[in-house]
Steps between C-alpha positions, in 0.01 A plus 500: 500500500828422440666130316583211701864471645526197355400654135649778507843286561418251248417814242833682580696171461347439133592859393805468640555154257463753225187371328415499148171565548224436769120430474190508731230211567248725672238247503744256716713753673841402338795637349726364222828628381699405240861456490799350320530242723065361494203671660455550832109551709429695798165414684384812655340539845251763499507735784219672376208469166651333263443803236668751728813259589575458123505858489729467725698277314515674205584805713815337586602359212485874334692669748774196493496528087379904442624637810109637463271320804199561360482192259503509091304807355236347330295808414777494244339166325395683191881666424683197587277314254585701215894407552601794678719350785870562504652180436751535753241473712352167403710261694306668805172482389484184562648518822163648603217180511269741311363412219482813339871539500571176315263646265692802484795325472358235197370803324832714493686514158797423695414083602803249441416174471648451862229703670247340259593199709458641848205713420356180310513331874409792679176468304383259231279717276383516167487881449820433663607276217359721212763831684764265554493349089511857354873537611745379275736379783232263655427381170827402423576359851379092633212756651341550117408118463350443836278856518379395113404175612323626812271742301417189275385368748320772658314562152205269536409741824504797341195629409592866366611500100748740517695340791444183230698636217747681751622137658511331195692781336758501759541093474507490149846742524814290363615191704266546769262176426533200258372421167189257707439767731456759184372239316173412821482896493378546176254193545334627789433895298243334326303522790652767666545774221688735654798284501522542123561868532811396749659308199380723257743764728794286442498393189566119667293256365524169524401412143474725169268557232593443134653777303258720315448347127643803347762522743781319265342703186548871702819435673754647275303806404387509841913463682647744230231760623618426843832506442415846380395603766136450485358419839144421362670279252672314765215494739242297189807300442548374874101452475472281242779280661420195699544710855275837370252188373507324832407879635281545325312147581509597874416833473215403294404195787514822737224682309330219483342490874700775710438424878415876553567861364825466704653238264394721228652770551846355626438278163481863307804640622698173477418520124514889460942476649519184273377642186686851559672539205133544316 
């Protein structure tokens, strides 16, 4: 079986447009690239299964991008995953219409906020999202807001805990949502606990807690310690402050009614890097 004259024209002719990245409906047979000047869609005409001509496809598209024929390696899933591809290489993984590769590509420490964007339309994703929000590039680009806001809104579906606290850590980063958004957040972890342990991560919260009583009583004994030196000192001083109250408070809501042994123990190390110095 071989593609369609008519497709394999049309493919050449968006390759040779130098796309910024290209995606596969394989449910309705069609083919989108991206470029700076819109999108453009290919209809394909089957010669063939529809499985085997999209191999075919894909097939092309590899030895146009790879100068390798025999389409993207995904036996590889598991090392791309862990941020192991080249970044020079990431422009043409999502050349490919795989979806693996724009994983591969999302996942690599390398991701500018410019291939956030392409691999963002190559395929809308919420692990996508969660990759894409742990480089500081993306985070600081106009792709930061949009990926926080789309895991927001992906929360309500999510139904594992620790995919929970992940999202809403990664939204609640600096300048990424506003002081509502935040604000509807920490409303909503009262039935969803997990979402505590998120803020409880960053240190935002969207209201805090009194000062300890004793806080105003222990502060210069407390500071000249620290200024010493003494990290413990320091540590019972930032504790009894309004923040290490307000920490307190949710790590105490947390305890409360964890959602399972997960949140626990994420919880426990949260506390055990924030309480270091003792």
């Amino acid at each position: 079986m071989e593609l369609s004259p008519e497709d394999s024209l049309r493919l050449n002719v968006l390759l040779a447009n130098q796309p910024q990245a290209i995606r596969i409906d394989e449910s309705r047979m069609v083919v989108h690239g991206l470029s700076a000047k819109g999108e453009a869609r290919i209809e394909l005409n089957p010669t063939g299964r529809d499985e085997q001509y999209i191999k075919l496809v894909k097939e092309m598209l590899s030895g146009h991008v790879l100068g390798s024929p025999g389409g993207y390696p995904v036996y590889l899933q598991r090392w791309t995953r862990m941020g192991q591809m080249r970044d020079e290489s990431l422009e043409q993984l999502l050349l490919l219409g795989e979806p693996e590769a724009v994983v591969a590509a999302v996942c690599a420490p390398g991701l500018t906020n410019e291939l956030a964007r392409r691999a963002w339309w190559a395929m809308e994703d919420a692990e996508n999202a969660r990759q894409m929000l742990s480089k500081a590039d993306v985070v600081a680009g106009d792709m930061g807001p949009l990926l926080a806001a789309y895991l927001i809104e992906h929360l309500p579906f999510e139904t594992e805990p620790l995919k929970m606290i992940e999202s809403v850590s990664l939204a609640l980063q600096p300048g990424l949502i506003s002081e509502k958004e935040r604000d509807d957040l920490w409303s909503k972890a009262q039935r969803r606990n997990a979402y505590y342990v998120g803020f409880l991560s960053t240190a935002n919260f969207p209201e805090l807690q009194a000062a300890h009583p004793r806080h105003a009583a222990l502060t210069t004994e407390l500071a000249s310690l620290a200024d010493g030196g003494n990290a413990v000192a320091a540590l019972l001083l930032h504790l009894l402050s309004a923040e290490g109250q307000t920490y307190l408070d949710t790590l105490a809501r947390i305890f409360n009614k964890p959602s399972n042994q997960d949140v626990v123990n994420v919880t426990l190390d949260l506390v055990a890097r924030y309480c270091s110095a003792a």
